[in-house]
Each structure stands twice: as structure tokens, then as C-alpha cells.
Backbone as CSV, one residue per row, in Angstrom:
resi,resn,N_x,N_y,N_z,CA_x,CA_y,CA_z,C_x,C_y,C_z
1,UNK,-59.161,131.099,30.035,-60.116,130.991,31.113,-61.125,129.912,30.760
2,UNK,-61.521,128.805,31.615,-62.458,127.593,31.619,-63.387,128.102,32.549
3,UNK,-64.600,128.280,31.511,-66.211,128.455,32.445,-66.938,127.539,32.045
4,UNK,-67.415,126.599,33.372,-67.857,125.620,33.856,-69.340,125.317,34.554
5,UNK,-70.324,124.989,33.787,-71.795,124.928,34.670,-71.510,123.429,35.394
6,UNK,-71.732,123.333,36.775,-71.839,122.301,37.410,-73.058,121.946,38.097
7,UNK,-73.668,121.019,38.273,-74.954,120.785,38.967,-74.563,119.832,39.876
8,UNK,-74.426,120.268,40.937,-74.306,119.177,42.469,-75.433,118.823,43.501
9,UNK,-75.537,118.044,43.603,-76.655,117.059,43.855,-76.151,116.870,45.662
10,UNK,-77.236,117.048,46.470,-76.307,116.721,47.834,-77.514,116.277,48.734
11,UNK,-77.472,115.868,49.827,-78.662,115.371,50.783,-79.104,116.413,50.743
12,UNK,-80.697,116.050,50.877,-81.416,117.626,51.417,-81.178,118.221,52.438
13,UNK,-80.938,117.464,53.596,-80.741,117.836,54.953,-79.612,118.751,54.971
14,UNK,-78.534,118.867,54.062,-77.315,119.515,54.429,-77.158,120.489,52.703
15,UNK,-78.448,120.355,52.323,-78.294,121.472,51.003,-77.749,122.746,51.044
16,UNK,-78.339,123.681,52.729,-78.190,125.261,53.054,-76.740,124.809,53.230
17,UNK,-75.902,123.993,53.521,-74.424,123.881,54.612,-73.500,123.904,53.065
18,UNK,-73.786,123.293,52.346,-73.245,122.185,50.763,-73.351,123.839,49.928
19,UNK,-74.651,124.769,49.774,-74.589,125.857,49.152,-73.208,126.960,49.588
20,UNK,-73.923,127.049,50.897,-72.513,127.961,51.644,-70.662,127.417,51.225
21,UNK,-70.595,125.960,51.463,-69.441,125.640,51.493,-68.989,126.117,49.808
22,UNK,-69.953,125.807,49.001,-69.314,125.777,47.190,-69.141,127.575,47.341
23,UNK,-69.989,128.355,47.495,-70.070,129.491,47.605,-68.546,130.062,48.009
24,UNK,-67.740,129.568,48.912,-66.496,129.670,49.550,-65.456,129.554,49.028
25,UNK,-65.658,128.451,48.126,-64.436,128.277,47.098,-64.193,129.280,46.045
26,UNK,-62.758,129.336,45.832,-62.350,130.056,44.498,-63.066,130.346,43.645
27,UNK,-63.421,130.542,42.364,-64.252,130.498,41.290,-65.338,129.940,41.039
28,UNK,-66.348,130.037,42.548,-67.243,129.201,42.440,-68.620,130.356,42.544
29,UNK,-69.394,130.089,41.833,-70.828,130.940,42.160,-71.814,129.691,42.410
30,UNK,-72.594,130.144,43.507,-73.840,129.278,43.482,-75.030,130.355,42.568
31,UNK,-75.850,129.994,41.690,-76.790,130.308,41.097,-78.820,130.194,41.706
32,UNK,-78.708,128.473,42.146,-79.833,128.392,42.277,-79.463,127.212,43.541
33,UNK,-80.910,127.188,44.206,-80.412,125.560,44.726,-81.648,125.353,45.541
34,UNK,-82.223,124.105,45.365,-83.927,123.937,45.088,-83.672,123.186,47.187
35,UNK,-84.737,122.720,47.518,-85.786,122.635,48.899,-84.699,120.796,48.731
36,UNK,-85.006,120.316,47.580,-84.612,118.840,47.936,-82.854,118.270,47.376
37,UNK,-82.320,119.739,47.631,-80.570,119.137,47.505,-79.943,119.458,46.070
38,UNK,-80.733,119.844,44.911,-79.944,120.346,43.846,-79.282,121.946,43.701
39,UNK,-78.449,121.940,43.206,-77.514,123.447,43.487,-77.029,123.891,42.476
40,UNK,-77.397,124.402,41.536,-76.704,124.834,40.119,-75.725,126.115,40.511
41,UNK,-74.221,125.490,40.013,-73.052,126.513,40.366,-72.044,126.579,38.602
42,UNK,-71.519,127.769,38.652,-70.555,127.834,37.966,-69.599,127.820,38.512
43,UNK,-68.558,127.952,37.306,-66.773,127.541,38.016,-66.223,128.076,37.161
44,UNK,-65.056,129.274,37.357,-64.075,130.033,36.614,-62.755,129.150,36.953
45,UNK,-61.711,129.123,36.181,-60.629,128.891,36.483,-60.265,129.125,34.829
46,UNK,-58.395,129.184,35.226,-57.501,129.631,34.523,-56.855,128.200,33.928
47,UNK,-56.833,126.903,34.214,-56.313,125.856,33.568,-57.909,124.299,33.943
48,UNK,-57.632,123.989,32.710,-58.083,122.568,33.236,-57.949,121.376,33.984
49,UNK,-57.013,121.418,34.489,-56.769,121.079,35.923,-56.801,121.956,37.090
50,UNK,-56.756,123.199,36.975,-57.665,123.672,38.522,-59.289,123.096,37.983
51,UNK,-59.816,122.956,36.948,-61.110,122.768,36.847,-61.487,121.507,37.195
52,UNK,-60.550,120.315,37.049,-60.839,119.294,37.729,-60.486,119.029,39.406
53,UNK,-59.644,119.944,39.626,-58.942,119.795,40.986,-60.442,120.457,41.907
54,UNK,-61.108,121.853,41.346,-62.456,121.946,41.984,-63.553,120.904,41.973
55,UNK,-63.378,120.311,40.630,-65.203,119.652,41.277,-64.817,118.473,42.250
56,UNK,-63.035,117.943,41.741,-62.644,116.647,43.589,-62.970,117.587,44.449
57,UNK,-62.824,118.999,44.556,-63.058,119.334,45.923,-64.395,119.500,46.330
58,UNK,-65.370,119.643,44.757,-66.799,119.641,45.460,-67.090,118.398,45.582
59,UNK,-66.830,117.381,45.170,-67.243,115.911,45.328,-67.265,115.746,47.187
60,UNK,-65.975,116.435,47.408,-65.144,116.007,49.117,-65.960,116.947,49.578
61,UNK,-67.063,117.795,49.715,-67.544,118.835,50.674,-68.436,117.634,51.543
62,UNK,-68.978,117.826,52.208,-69.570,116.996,53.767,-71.122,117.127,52.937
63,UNK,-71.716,116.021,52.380,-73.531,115.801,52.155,-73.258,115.853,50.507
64,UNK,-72.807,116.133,49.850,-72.665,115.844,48.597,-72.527,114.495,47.842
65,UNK,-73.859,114.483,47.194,-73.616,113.127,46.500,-73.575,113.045,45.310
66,UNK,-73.573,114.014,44.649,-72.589,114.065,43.090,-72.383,115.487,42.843
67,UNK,-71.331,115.853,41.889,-71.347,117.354,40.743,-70.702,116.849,39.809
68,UNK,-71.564,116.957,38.665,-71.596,116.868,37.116,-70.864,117.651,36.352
69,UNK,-70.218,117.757,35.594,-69.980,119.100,34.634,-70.748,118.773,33.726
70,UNK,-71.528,119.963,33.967,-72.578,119.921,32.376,-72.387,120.746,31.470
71,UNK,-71.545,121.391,31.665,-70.888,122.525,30.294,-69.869,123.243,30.494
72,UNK,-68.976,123.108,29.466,-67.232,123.747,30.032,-66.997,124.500,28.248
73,UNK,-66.951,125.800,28.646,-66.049,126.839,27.673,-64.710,127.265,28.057
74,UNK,-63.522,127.122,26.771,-62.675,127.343,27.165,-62.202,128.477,25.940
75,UNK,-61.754,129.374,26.264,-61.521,130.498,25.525,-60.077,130.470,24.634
76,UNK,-60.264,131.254,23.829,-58.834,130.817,22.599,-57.580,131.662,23.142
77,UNK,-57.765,132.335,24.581,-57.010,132.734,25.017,-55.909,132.018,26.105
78,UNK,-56.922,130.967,26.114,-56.904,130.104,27.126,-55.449,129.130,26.582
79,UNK,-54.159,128.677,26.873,-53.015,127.893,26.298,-53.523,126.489,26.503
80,UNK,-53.566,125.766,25.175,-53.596,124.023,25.326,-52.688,123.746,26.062
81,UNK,-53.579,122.764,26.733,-52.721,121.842,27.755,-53.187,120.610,27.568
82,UNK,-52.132,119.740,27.260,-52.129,118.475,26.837,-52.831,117.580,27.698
83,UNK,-53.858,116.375,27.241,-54.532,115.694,28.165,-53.664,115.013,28.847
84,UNK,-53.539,114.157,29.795,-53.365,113.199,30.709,-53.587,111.688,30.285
């Protein structure tokens, strides 16, 4: 299992729309998310590529103008998977 802090950054105007949408996805929690567009979310997933395949999909949500990974644990349960 890969647990993932992400911080996504999105217009203010469409912050409440950008919270809801991450909220929707798979393994996604929204945590916090401030008045001028920042949104601190985590992200569960089972391989490191669903973990990259989520944040393309938070990149693609409608008012989003970045998500970062700012911290990724991956558990020894978790099977290596060879980089790319």
C-alpha cells in the first residue's frame, strides 16, 4: 500500500468545485483547503502507478493549477515494481 500527502493548488474561484471533485476519487481524502485555492489531500493506492495515474487525474480536474507529491510511504508489504 502507497500513502501519499498531496498539496493541490487550484484557482480560488473553483477551490469548493476542485475540493468536491478530489474528494470523489478513489483513495482520495481531502484534509484541509484554505479561502485562496490550497487543498491538502492524501492518496491510498495499492501500486505506484495507480499513484501516478491519480495525481494525472488530479492535474486534469477543471481549476487546478498544480498537485505536488510531498510525501509517499510505501509499505514492505507493498511488491517492488520496477521503475520505468
Amino acid at each position: 500500500m502507497n500513502v501519499c500527502g498531496v498539496l493541490v493548488r487550484a484557482r480560488p474561484e473553483r477551490g469548493e468545485a476542485v475540493a468536491r471533485a478530489l474528494a470523489e476519487m478513489p483513495g482520495v481524502e481531502v484534509h484541509a483547503a484554505t479561502p485562496d485555492g490550497r487543498i491538502v489531500v492524501t492518496l491510498e493506492h495499492e501500486s505506484r502507478r495507480g499513484v501516478a495515474d491519480a495525481l494525472t487525474a488530479m492535474h486534469n480536474v477543471e481549476g487546478v493549477l498544480n498537485a505536488a507529491l510531498v510525501y509517499e510511504y510505501g509499505d514492505n508489504e507493498t511488491e517492488a515494481e520496477p521503475c520505468d
